[in-house]
VOGU-3710 file (C-alpha; in Angstrom, 3 decimals, decimal comma):
1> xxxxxxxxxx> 29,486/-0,882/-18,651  27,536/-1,402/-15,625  30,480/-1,529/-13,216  32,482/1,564/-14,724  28,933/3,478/-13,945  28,522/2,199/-10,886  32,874/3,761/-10,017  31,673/7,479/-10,227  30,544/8,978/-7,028  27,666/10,982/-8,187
11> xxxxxxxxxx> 25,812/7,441/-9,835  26,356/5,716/-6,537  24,984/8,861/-4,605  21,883/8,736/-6,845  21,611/5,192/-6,456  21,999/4,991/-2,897  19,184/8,039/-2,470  16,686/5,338/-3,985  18,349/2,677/-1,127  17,435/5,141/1,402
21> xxxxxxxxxx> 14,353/6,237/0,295  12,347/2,438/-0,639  12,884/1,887/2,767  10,011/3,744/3,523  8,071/3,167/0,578  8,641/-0,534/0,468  8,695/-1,387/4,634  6,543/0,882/6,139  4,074/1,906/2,733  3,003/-1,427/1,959
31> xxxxxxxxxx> 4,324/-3,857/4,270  3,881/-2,696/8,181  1,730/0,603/8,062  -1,333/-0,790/6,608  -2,062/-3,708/9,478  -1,020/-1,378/12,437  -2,841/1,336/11,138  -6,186/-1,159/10,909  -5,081/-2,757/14,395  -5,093/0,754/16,332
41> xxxxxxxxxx> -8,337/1,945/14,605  -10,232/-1,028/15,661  -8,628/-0,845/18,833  -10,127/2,763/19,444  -13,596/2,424/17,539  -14,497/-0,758/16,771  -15,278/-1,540/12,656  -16,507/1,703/11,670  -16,484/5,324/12,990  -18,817/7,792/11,909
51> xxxxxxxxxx> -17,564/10,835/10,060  -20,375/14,261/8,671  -22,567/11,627/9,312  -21,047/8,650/7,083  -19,787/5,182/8,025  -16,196/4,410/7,606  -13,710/2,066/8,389  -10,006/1,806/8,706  -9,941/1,167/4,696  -11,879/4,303/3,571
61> xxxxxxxxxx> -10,097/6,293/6,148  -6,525/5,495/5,031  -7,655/5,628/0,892  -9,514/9,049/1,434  -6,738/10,889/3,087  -4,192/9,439/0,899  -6,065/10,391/-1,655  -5,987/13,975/-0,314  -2,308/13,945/0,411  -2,068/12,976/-3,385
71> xxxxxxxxxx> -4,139/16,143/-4,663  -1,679/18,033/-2,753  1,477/16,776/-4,577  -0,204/16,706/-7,746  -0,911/20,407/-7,459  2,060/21,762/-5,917  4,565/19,211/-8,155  4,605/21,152/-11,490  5,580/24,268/-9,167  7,793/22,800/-7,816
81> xxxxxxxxxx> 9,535/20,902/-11,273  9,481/24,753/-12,532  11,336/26,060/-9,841  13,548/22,888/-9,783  14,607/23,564/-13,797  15,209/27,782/-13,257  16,940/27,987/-9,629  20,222/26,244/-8,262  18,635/24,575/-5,419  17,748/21,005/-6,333
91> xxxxxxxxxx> 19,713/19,617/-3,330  18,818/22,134/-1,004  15,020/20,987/-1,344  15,576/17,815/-1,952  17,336/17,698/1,834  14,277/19,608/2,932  12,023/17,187/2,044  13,937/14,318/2,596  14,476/15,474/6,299  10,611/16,575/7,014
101> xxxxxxxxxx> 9,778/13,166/5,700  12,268/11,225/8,014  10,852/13,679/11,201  7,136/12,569/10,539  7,888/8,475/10,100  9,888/8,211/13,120  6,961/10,342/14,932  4,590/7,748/13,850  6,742/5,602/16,333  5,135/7,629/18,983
111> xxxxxxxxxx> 1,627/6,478/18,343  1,757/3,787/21,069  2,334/6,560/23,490  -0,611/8,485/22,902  -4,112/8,088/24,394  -6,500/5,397/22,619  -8,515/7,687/20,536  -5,325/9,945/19,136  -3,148/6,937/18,406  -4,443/5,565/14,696
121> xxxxxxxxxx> -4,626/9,672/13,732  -1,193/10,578/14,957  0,014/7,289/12,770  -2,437/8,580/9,697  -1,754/12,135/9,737  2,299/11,562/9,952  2,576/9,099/7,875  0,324/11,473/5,017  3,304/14,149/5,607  5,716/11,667/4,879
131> xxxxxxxxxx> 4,335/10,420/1,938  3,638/13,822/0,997  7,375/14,749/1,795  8,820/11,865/-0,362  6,871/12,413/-3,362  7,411/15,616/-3,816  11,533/15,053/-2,991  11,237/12,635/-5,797  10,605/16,044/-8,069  13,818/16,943/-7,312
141> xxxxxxxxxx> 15,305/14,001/-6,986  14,509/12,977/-11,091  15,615/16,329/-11,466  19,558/15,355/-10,556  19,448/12,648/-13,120  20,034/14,693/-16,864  23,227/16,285/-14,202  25,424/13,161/-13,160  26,084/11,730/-16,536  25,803/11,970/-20,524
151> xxxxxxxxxx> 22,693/11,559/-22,472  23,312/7,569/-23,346  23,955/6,742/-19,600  20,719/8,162/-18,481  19,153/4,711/-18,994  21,696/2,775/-17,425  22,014/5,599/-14,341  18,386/5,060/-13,622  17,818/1,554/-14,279  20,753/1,348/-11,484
161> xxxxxxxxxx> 18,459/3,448/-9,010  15,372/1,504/-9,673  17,345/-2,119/-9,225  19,014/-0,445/-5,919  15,759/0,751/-4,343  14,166/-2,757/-4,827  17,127/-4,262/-3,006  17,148/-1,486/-0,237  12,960/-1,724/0,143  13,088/-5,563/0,585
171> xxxxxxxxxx> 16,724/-5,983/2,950  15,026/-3,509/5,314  11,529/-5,149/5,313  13,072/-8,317/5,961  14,955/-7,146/8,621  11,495/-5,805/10,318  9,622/-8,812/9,506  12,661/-10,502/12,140  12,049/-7,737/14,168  8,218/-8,107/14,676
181> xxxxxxxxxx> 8,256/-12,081/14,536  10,782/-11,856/17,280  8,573/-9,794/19,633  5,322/-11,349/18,780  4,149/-8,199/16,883  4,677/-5,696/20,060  3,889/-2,174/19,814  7,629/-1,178/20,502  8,310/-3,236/17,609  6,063/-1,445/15,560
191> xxxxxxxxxx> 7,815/1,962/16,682  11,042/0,277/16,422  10,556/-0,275/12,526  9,102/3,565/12,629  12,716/4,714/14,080  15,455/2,441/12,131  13,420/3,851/8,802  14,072/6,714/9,462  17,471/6,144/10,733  17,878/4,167/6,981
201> xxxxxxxxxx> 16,524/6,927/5,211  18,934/9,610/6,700  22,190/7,223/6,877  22,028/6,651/2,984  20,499/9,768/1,905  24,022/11,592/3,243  25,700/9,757/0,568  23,336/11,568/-1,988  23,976/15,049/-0,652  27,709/14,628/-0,015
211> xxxxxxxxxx> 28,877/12,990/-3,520  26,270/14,758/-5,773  27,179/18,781/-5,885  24,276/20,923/-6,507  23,530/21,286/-10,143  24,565/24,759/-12,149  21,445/26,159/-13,877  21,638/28,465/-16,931  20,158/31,702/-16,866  18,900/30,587/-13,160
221> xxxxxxxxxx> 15,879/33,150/-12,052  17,216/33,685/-8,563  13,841/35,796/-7,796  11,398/32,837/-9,096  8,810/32,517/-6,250  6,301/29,620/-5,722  3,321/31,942/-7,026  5,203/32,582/-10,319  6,484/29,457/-10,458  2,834/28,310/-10,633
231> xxxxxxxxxx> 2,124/30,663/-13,456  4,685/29,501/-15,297  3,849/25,928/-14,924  0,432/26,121/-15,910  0,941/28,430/-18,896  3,699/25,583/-19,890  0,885/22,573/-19,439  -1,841/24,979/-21,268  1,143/25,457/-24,692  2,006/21,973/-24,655
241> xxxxxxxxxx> -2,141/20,841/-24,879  -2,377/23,470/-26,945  -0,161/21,206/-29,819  -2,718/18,283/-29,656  -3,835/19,098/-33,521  0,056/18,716/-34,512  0,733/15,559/-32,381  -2,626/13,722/-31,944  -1,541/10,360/-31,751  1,007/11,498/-28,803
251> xxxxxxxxxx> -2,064/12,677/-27,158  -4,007/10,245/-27,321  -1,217/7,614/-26,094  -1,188/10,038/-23,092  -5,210/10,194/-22,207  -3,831/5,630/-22,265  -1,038/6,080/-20,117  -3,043/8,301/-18,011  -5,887/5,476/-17,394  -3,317/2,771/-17,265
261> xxxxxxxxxx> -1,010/3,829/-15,059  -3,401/5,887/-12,906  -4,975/2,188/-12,524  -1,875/0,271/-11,558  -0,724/2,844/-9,051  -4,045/2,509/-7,572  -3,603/-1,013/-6,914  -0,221/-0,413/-5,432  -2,129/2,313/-3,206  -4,889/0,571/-1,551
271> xxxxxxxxxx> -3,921/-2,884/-2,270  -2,641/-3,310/1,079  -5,038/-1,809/3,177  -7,793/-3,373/1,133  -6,413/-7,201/2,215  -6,141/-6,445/5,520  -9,428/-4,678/6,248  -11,418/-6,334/3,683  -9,818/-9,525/3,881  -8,105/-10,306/7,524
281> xxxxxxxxxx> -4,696/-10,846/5,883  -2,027/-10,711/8,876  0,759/-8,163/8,849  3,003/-11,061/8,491  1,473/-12,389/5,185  1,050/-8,727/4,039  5,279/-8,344/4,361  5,554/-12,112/2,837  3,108/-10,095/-0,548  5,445/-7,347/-0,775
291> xxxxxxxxxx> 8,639/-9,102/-0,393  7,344/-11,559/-3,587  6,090/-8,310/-5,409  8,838/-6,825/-5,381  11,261/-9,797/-5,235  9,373/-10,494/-8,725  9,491/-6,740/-10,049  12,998/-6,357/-10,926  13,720/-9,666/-13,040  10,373/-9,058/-14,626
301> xxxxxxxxxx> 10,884/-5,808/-15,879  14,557/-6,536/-17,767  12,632/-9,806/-19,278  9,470/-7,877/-20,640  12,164/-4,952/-21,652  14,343/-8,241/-23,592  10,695/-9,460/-25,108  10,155/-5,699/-26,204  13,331/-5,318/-28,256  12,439/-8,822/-29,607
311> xxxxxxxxxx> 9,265/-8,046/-30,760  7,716/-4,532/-30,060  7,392/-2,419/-27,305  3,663/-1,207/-27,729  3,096/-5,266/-28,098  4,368/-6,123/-24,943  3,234/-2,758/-22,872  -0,486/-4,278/-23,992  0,221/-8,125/-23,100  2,016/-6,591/-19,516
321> xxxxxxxxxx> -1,659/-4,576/-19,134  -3,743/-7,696/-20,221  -1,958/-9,326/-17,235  -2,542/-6,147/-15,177  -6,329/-5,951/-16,342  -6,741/-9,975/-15,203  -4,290/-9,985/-11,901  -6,830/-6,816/-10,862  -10,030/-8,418/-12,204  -8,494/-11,763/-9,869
331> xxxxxxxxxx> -8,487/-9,493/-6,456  -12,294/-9,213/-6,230  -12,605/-13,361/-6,040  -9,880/-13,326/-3,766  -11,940/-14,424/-0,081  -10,434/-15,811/3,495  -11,710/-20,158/3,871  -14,587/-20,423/6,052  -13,308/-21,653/9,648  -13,808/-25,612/10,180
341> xxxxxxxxxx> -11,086/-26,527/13,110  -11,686/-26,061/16,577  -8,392/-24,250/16,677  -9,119/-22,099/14,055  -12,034/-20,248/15,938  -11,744/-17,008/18,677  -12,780/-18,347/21,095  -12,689/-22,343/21,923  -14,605/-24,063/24,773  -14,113/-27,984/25,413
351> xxxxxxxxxx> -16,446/-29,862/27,735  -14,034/-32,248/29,454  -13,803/-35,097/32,245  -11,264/-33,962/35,028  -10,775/-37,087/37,640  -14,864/-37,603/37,247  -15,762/-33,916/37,761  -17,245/-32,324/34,773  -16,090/-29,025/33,514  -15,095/-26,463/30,504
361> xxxxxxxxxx> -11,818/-25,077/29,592  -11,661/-22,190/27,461  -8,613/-20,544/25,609  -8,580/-17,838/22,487  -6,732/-17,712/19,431  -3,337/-16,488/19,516  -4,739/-14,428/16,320  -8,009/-13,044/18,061  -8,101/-9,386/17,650  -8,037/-7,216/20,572
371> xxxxxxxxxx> -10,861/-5,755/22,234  -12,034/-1,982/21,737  -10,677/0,232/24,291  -13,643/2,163/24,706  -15,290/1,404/27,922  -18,956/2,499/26,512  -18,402/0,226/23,650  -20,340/-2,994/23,291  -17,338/-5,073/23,050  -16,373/-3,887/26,840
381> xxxxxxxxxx> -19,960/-3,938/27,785  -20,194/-8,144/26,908  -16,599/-8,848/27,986  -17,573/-7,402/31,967  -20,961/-9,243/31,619  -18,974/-12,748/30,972  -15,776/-12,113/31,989  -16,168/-15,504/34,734  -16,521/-17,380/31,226  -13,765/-15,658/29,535
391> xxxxxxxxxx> -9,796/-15,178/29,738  -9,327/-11,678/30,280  -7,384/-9,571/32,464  -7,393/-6,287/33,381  -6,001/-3,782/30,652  -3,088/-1,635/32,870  -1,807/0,319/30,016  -5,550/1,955/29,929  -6,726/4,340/32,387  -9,869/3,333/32,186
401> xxxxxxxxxx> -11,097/0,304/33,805  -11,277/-2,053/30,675  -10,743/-5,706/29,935  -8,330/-7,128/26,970  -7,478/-11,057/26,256  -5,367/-12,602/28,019  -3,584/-15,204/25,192  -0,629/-16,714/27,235  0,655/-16,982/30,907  2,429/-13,878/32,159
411> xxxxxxxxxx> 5,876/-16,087/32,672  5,554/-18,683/29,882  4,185/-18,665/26,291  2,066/-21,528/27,084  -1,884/-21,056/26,170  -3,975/-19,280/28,967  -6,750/-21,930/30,126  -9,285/-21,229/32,289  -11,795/-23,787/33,823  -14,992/-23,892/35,229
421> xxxxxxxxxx> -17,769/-26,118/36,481  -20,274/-27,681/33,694  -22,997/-26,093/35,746  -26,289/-25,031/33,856  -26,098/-21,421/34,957  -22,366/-21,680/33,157  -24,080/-23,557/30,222  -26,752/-21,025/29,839  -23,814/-18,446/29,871  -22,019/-19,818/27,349
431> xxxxxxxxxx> -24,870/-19,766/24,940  -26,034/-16,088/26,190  -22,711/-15,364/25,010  -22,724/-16,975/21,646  -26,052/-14,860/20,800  -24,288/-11,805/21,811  -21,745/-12,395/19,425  -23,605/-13,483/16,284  -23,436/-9,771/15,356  -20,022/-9,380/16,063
441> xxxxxxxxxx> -16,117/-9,880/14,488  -15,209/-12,944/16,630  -16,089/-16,489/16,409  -16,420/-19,538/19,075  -16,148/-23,065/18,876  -17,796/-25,198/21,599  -16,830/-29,006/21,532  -18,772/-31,935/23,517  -21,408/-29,753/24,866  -24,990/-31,450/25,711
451> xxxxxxxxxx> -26,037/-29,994/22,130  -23,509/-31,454/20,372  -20,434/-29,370/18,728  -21,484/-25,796/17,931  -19,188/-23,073/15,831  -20,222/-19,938/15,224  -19,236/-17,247/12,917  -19,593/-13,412/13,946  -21,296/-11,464/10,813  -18,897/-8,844/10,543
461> xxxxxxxxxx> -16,303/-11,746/11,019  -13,599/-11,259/7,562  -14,706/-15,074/6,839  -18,596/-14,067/6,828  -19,129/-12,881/3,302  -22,720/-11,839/1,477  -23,763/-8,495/2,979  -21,522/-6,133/0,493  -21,955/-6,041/-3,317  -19,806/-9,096/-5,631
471> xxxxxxxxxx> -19,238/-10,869/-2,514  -21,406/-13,839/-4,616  -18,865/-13,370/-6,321  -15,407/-14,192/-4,212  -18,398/-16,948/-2,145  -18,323/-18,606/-5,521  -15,202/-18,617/-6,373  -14,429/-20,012/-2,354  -16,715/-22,908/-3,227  -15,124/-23,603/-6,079
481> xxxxxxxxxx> -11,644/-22,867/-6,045  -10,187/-21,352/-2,818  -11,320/-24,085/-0,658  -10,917/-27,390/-2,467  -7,836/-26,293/-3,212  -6,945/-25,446/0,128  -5,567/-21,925/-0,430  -5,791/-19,854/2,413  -6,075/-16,091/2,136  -1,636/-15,863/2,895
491> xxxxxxxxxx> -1,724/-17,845/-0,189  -4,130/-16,163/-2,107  -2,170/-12,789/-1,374  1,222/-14,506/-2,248  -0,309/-15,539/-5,745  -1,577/-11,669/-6,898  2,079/-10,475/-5,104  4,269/-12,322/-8,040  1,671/-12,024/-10,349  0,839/-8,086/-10,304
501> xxxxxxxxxx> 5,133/-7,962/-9,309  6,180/-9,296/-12,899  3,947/-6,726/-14,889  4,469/-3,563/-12,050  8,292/-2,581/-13,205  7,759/-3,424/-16,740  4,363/-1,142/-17,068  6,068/1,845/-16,397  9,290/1,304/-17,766  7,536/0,349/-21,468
511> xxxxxxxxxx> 5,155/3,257/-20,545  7,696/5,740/-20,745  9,992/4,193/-23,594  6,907/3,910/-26,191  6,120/7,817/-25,168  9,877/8,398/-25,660  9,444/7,172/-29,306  6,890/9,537/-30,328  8,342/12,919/-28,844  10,688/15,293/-30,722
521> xxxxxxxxxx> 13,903/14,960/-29,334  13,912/18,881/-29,514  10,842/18,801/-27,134  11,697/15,987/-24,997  12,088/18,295/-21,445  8,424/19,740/-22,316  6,662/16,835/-23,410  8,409/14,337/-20,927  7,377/17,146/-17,901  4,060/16,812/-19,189
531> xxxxxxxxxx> 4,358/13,325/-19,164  5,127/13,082/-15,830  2,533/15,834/-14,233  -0,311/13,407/-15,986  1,362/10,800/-13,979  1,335/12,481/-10,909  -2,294/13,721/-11,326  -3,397/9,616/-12,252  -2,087/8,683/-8,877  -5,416/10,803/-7,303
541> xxxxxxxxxx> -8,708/9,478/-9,384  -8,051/5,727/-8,922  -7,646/5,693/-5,277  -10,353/8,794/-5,034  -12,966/6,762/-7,696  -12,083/3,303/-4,888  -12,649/5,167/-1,966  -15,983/6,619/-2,761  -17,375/2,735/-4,287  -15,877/1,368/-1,073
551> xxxxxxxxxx> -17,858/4,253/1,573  -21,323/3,302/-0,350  -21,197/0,263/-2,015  -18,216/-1,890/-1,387  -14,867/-2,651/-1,110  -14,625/-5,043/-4,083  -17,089/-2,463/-6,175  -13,829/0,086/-5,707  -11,457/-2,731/-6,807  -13,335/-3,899/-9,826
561> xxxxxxxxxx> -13,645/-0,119/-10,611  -9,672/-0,135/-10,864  -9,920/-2,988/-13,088  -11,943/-1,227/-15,802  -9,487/2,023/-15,826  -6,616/-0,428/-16,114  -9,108/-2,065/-18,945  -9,809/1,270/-20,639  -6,383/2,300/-20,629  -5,691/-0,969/-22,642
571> xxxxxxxxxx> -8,561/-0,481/-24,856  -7,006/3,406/-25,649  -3,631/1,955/-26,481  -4,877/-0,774/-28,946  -5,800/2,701/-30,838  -2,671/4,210/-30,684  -0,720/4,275/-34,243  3,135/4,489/-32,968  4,237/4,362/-36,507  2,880/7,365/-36,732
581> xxxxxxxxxx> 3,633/8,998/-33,589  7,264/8,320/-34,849  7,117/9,506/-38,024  5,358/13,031/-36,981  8,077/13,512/-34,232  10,484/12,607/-37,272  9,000/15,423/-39,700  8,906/17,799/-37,228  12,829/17,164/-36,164  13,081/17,734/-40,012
591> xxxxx> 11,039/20,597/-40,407  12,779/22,528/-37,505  16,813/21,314/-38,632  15,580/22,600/-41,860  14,596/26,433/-40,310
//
């Protein structure tokens, strides 16, 4: 059945539109935006940069405005759904949207071009628009579906778009993660993977507006404007709440799948920017967690779906969201080891005998993070003070006179080593230098020094935990767990990746087969558009709620938060009564046939 689908034009157009578009949403969204976003705003202001007089980093930057960008397409998408059901000009839009969102991620290539301080907001601001852009294209894009086949392929039509994005997302973040390993993580490779998404997202979106034909509309209102179209949408959302006495248990397995889902898109939201800020996980472990996530999504769904016919589908939505609640409740233990090699640290200095002469060689970490480009920032201030005692080089991309690390030789990929006498002014230098630092994000590792071996660990270091609320927590569970087990943070990331993967496709396909059981199939356009603008609006108070716990308390605070929406959404469903959900939806069918 699959295959003769698959032969008509329009099903591979609307398959190959979900191709095009999960290459942004699964490369760029979750895998290489978050850690080059974070990278540049360190780069330009250190940790934290002070906004209406509040501290923020990269984290609550990124979640905030996202947040805002997702108030914005909650508010303008039941406009736009009316205007999209009453006009002829599904495609049109939908090519509108697809193309301003393609325009803004290939301009977020041109961050590395731009002066220090305008380089993270040219990459934040652009790559809101997109976002932006594609959500609201997906409006219209859902909208095609009821058009390019009958009523009993619809499952089978869309199923076929959800297993082709998957496959699209992950062969095009693969293909970056090549691209970035190849160049050492280069800023033209970051602008490269900007440009050939955008390239993707055009190339197969053609096949979407070439083989689909723009949808006929009956009784189309060709003067429907965006301010009527509003009025019309909200006097449909006020008549449909206005039937919560004749369907209450469909409303109340709404107020569930608003908590639930609202929690589980949060999680796919900040998830990403929360392990690389909060955490230190690499860009390169952050692509290896998507790739499983997904990688895990799509088998995972059809096998929870094959459980649900088996058994019951309100049985396995709750066991899918008792995995959700636990996988979520799991992220705030999650915490990177403590450093204990020499190689592991920033900075390393080795005492060593050369022919009889004593001296000290000192390298850094192929992983240290750069330096703040700011030449009044304290970072530049200690780097000139001990910059005889340090491998650095002049920064010649800057014009201002700044230093930055210098990792490897110019011609070679061998470690840069410098050396110097074990004089005591040098000695004394060397532990000036590891004072300076105690408050700062890098560590250093001395070895055979006349005090013995001496590593320290910056406080605002991603290994140095304690100063934010439920770190005891993720310390504890380091002592005990983490670290005698040897599971690195990659690791750590890899294990919530396949385990919030096999319950993320099979949450919201349940989700919206248990709702489909309850409506009137008379009412299933007006109840399944209300459906979907409470979905829209749950993708703002998660991410807002984390945001605002991660600005003035913490980080993990914003996570656990999620946990207990996922939690209460659970606890609402256990409440719901589908039997009778159906069997209302059943006696009205009846009661209407019979008028």
């Amino acid at each position: 059945m699959a295959g003769e689908t698959w032969k008509k034009k329009e099903v591979r157009g609307f398959a190959l539109y979900d191709w095009a578009k999960s290459g942004f949403e699964t490369s760029i969204t979750a895998g290489v935006f978050p850690g080059w976003f974070a990278a540049l705003f360190i780069t330009a202001n250190g940790l934290n940069v002070e906004i209406a007089s509040i501290e923020m980093n990269a984290d609550n930057i990124m979640t905030l405005t996202v947040t805002f960008g997702a108030i914005i397409v909650a508010l303008l998408s039941p406009s736009l759904g009316v205007i999209a059901d009453r006009k002829p000009v599904k495609k049109k839009t939908l090519r509108i949207l697809t193309n301003l969102g393609i325009f803004s991620v290939v301009v977020m290539g041109a961050a590395p071009f731009l002066p220090v301080d305008l380089k993270w907001v040219c990459l934040l601001v652009f790559y809101v628009l997109a976002t932006c852009s594609n959500n609201l294209a997906s409006v219209f894009y859902n909208s095609l579906l009821p058009h390019i086949g009958t009523e009993d392929e619809m499952n089978e039509i869309s199923n076929l778009g959800f297993a082709t994005g998957y496959v699209g997302g992950c062969a095009l973040l693969i293909i970056h993660l090549a691209l970035l390993l190849g160049s050492g993580f280069a800023d033209w490779a970051f602008t490269a993977s900007m440009v050939s998404t955008g390239i993707w997202w055009y190339g197969f979106a053609i096949f979407t507006f070439r083989w689909i034909p723009e949808p006929e509309v009956e009784n189309p209102m060709e003067d429907l404007g965006f301010r009527e179209s509003t009025r019309l949408a909200v006097s449909e959302v006020m008549s449909t709440l206005r039937e919560y006495k004749n369907f209450r248990t469909l409303f109340l397995y709404i107020i569930a799948y608003f908590l639930f889902i609202d929690g589980i898109n949060s999680i796919q939201t900040v998830g990403a920017i929360y392990f690389v800020v909060t955490l230190g996980l690499t860009t390169f472990d952050l692509i290896l967690l998507v790739l499983a996530l997904n990688l895990f999504a799509a088998p995972m769904a059809i096998v929870f779906s094959r459980i649900a016919d088996r058994t019951s589908t309100q049985g396995t939505l709750q066991v899918v969201l008792v995995i959700a609640t636990v996988v979520t409740f799991l992220g705030v233990t999650f915490a990177p080891l403590e450093l204990e090699e020499h190689e592991d640290f920033d900075i390393q200095y080795e005492y060593m005998d050369d022919g009889g002469n004593a001296i000290i060689q000192v390298s850094v970490n192929s992983g240290i993070k750069a330096l703040v480009q700011d030449p009044a920032d304290q970072e530049q201030i200690w780097a000139m003070e001990y910059s005889n005692i340090l491998p650095l080089e002049m920064d010649t991309s800057s014009p201002d006179d700044i230093l930055r690390w210098k990792i490897t030789h110019t011609d070679t990929d061998k470690p840069y080593i410098i050396s110097f006498s074990d004089s005591s002014g040098n000695n004394a230098k060397i532990s000036s230098l590891i004072e300076e630092l105690e408050d700062s994000r890098f560590s250093i590792s001395v070895l055979g020094g006349s005090e013995g071996d001496v590593k320290m660990t910056g406080t605002d270091h991603v290994t140095s935990l304690g100063d934010q609320a439920l770190d005891g927590v993720a310390i504890a569970m380091r002592d005990l767990v983490w670290a005698p087990l040897g599971i690195a943070i990659g690791v750590q990331a890899l294990i919530l990746g396949m385990l919030f993967g096999s319950i993320q496709g099979a949450s919201q396909g349940l989700a919206r087969s248990l709702f489909g059981k309850m409506v009137p199939e008379s009412r299933s356009a007006e109840f399944f558009g209300f459906f979907g603008f409470f979905g829209r609006v749950g993708n703002v108070i998660g991410p807002l709620v984390y945001t605002l716990c991660s600005i003035f308390i913490g980080s993990k605070v914003g996570i656990l938060a999620i946990a207990f929406i996922i939690l209460a959404g659970t606890l609402v469903l256990f409440r719901v009564d589908v039997e009778d959900g159906i069997r209302v939806a059943e006696e009205y069918e009846a009661s209407i046939n019979k008028a």
